[in-house]
C-alpha positions in Angstrom: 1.7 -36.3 72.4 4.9 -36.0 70.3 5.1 -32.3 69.2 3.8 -30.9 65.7 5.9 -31.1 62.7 7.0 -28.1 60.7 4.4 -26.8 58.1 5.8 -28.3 54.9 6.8 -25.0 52.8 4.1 -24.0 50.3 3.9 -25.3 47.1 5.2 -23.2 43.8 4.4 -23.6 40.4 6.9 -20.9 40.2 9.5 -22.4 41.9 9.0 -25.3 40.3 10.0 -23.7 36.8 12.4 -21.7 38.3 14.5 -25.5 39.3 13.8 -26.7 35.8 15.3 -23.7 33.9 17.5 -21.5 36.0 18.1 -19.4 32.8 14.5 -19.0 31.9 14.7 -20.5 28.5 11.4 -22.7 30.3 9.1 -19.8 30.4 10.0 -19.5 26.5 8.6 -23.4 26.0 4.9 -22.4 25.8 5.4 -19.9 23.2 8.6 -22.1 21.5 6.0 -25.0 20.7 3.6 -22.9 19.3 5.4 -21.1 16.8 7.0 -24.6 16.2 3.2 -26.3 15.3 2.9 -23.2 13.2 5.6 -22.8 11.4 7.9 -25.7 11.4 5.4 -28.6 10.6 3.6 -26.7 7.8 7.0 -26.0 6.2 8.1 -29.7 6.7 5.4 -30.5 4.9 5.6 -28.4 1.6 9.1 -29.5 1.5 8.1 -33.4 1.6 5.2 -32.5 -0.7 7.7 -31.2 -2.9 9.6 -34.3 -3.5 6.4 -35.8 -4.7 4.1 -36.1 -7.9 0.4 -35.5 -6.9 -2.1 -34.4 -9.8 -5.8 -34.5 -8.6 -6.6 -34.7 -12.3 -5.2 -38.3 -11.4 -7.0 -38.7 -8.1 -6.7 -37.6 -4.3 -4.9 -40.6 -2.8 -2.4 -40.4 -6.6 1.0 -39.1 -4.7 4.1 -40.5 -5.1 7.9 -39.8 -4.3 9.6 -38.6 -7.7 12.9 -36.8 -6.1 13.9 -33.5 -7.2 11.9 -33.9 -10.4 9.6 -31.4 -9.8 12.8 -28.5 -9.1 14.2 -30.1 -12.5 10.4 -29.5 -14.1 10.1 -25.8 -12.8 13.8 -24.4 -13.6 13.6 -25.6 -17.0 10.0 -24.0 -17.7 10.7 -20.4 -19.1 7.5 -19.3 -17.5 9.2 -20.1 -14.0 12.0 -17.9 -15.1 10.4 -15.2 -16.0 7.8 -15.4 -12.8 11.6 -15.0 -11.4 12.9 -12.2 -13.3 9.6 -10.3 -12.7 9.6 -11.3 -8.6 13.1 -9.9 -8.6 12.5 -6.4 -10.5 8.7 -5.9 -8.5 11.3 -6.2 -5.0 14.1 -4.0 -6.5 11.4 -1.1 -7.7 9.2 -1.5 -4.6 12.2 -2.1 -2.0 14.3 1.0 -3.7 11.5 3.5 -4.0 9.9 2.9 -0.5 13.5 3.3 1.1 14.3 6.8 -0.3 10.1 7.7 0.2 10.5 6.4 3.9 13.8 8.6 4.5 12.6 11.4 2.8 9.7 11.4 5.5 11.7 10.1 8.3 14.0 13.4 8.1 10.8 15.6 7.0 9.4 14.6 10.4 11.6 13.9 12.9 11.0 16.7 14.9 8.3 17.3 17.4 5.2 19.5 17.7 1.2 18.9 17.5 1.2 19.5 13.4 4.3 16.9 12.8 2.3 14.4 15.1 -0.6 14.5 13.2 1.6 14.1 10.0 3.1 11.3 11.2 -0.7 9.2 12.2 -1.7 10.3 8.8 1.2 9.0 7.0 0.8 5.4 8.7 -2.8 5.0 8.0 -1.8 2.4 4.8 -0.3 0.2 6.4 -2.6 -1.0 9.1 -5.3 -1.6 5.8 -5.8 -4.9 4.8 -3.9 -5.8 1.0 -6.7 -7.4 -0.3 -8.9 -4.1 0.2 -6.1 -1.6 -0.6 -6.1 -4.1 -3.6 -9.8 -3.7 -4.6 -9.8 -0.3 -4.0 -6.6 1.0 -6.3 -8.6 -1.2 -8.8 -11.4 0.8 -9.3 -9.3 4.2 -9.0 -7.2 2.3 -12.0 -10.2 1.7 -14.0 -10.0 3.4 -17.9 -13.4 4.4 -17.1 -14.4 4.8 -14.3 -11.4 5.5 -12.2 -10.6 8.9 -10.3 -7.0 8.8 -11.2 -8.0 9.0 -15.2 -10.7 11.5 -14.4 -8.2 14.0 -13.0 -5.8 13.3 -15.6 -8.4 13.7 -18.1 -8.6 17.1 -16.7 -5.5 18.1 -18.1 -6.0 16.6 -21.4 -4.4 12.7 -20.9 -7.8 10.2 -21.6 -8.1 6.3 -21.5 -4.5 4.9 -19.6 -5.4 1.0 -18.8 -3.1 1.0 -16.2 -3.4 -2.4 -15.1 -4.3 -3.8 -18.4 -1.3 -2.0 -20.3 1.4 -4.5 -20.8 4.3 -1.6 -20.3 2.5 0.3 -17.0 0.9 -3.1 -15.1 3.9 -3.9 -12.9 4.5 -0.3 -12.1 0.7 0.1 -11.3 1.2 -2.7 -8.9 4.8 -1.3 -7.5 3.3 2.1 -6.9 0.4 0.6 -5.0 3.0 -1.8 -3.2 5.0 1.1 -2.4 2.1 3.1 -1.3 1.5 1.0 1.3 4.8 -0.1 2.9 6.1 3.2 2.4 5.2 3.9 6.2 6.5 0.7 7.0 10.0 2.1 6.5 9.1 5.8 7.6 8.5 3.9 10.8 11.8 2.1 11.1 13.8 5.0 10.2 12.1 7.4 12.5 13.1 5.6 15.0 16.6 6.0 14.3 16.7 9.5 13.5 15.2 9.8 16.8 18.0 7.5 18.7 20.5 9.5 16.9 23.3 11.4 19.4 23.4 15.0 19.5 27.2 15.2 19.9 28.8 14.6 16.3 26.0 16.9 14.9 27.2 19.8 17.5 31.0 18.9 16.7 29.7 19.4 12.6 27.9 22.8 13.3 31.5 23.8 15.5 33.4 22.9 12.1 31.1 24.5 9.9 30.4 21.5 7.5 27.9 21.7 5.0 23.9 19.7 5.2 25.2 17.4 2.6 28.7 16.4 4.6 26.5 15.9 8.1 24.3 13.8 6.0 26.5 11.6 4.0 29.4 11.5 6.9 27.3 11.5 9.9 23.6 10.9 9.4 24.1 7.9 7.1 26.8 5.9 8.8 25.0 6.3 12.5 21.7 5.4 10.5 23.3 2.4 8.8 22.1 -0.7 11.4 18.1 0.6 10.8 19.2 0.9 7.0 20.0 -2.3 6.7 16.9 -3.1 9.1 14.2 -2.1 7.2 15.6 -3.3 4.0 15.6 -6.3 5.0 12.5 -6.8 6.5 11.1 -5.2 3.5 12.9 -7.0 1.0 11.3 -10.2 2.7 8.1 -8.5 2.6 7.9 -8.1 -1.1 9.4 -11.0 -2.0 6.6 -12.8 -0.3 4.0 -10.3 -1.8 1.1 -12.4 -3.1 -2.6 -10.4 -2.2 -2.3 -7.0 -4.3 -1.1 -9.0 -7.2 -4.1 -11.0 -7.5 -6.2 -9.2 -6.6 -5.6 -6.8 -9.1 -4.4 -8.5 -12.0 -3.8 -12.2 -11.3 -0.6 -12.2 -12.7 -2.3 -10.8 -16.1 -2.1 -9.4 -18.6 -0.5 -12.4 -19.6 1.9 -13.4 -17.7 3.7 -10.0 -16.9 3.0 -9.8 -13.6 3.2 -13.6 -12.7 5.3 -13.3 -9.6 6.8 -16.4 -7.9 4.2 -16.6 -5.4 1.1 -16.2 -7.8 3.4 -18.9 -9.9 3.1 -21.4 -7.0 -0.9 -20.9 -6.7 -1.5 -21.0 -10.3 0.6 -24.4 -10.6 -1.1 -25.9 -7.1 -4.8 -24.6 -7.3 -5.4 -24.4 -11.3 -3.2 -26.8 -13.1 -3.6 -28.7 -9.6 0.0 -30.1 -9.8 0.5 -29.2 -5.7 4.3 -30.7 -6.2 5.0 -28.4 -8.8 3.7 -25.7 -6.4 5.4 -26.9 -3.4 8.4 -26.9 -4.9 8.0 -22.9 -6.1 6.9 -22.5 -2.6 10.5 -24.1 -1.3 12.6 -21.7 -3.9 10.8 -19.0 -2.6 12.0 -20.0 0.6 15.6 -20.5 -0.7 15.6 -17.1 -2.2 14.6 -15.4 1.2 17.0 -17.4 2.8 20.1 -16.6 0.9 19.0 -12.7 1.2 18.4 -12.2 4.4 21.7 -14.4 5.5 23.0 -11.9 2.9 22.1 -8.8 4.7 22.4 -10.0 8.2 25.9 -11.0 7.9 26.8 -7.3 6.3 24.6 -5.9 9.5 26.9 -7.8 11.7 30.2 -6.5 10.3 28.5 -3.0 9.7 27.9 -3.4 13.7 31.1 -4.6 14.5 32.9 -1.9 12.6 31.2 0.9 14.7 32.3 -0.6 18.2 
């Protein structure tokens, strides 16, 4: 009787993976395809759709390829331009505002102790609600009738603003309740860098005797920069893409003076139902993020690059 072979090693799935991606990039796969069924395929799609003419008003199956006919229909509408213009000054208002908010409370409450804790929970409590209830509910506080914000102003002798009816005051009603809820977004962000801050150039400043506003504009601000340019950013893409609150609240009304881009593309898809039309709104939204946030990453590159 010949004598027993070895015991072949033990299988492993691990082992397997490990001689298929010796850099790991194969444990990413799983989550890579995904994110790729999720993301790429829906945005292929609104791209092809928006080479193509398809009214329902002419039937389902009625969809054809018509070029860029649909981009040439939308930039010469002056409705589209002016969804534009509007998109670009709600982002600017919202963006700006939240950013100086945010730091304001970032700095306010960087320090530590039970009470600043508490501060800082109650301060993030808007953004973790959903937009379309923080929507309904800055609604009925707007209300001309109804609303708590007119009853205490009527307190002090101011009756009857229509704040989201009001041609001049609708898009700032709808900044201030953009901003009131993405304000902690930002506080968030740069808390975290007034936290990572080093104690060393601030202990060198006190040595030389320079003043809060020289610490702040030569020290704090430059060593801030990177989450700066962070939450911007990330912000900038959020409101850009901002499409809830808006209809919620208004529906673009009154009018058209708070028509954004993205309530621009519903209105054109899923009430005039030309879905090309809206597609290709949907594809310059895209564009527009794009080019920003190329924008800003490049100027965080060199920003990072200049600090090494």
């Amino acid at each position: 009787m010949g004598q027993p072979s070895q015991n072949p090693e033990k299988f492993s799935f691990r082992r397997v993976l490990d001689s298929l991606g010796s850099n790991g990039y194969v444990y990413l796969l799983p989550a890579m395809l995904v994110l790729l069924c999720l993301t790429l395929y829906p945005f292929l799609y609104v791209l092809n759709l928006s080479f193509q003419e398809w009214n329902l008003y002419k039937g389902i199956g009625a969809r054809h390829y018509i070029g860029i006919r649909n981009f040439i229909t939308i930039f010469s509408d002056p409705s589209f331009v002016h969804s534009f213009l509007i998109t670009l000054l709600f982002c600017l208002i919202s963006v700006s505002v939240s950013f100086v908010s945010g730091l304001a409370l970032a700095s306010v409450l960087s320090s530590s102790g039970a009470v600043v804790g508490l501060m800082r929970t109650i301060v993030l409590i808007p953004m973790t609600v959903t937009p379309v209830v923080i929507g309904t509910a800055w609604k009925f506080m707007y209300d001309p009738d109804t609303g708590i914000i007119n009853y205490f102003l009527s307190r002090i002798g101011i009756h009857g603003i229509n704040w989201i009816s009001e041609p001049k005051l609708a898009l700032i009603s709808l900044c201030l309740v953009d901003i009131w809820q993405w304000t902690p977004f930002m506080f968030l962000i740069l808390l975290a860098g007034f936290e990572g801050l080093p104690r060393a150039p601030y202990e060198a400043a006190l040595c030389d005797g320079l003043s809060r506003y020289q610490v702040l504009r030569f020290i704090t601000f430059p060593l801030l920069k990177p989450m700066i340019l962070i939450a911007i950013l990330f912000r900038t893409i959020d409101s850009l893409r901002t499409f809830d609150i808006i209809f919620v609240m208004t529906g673009g009304g009154p009018g058209d003076l708070t028509t954004t881009l993205n309530i621009s593309a519903y209105l054109r898809a899923f009430r005039m139902l030309k879905f090309g039309e809206g597609a290709a709104v949907v594809i310059v939204i895209f564009a527009i993020v794009y080019l920003i946030s190329h924008f800003l990453v490049k100027y965080l590159g060199k920003s990072e690059e200049a600090n090494q």
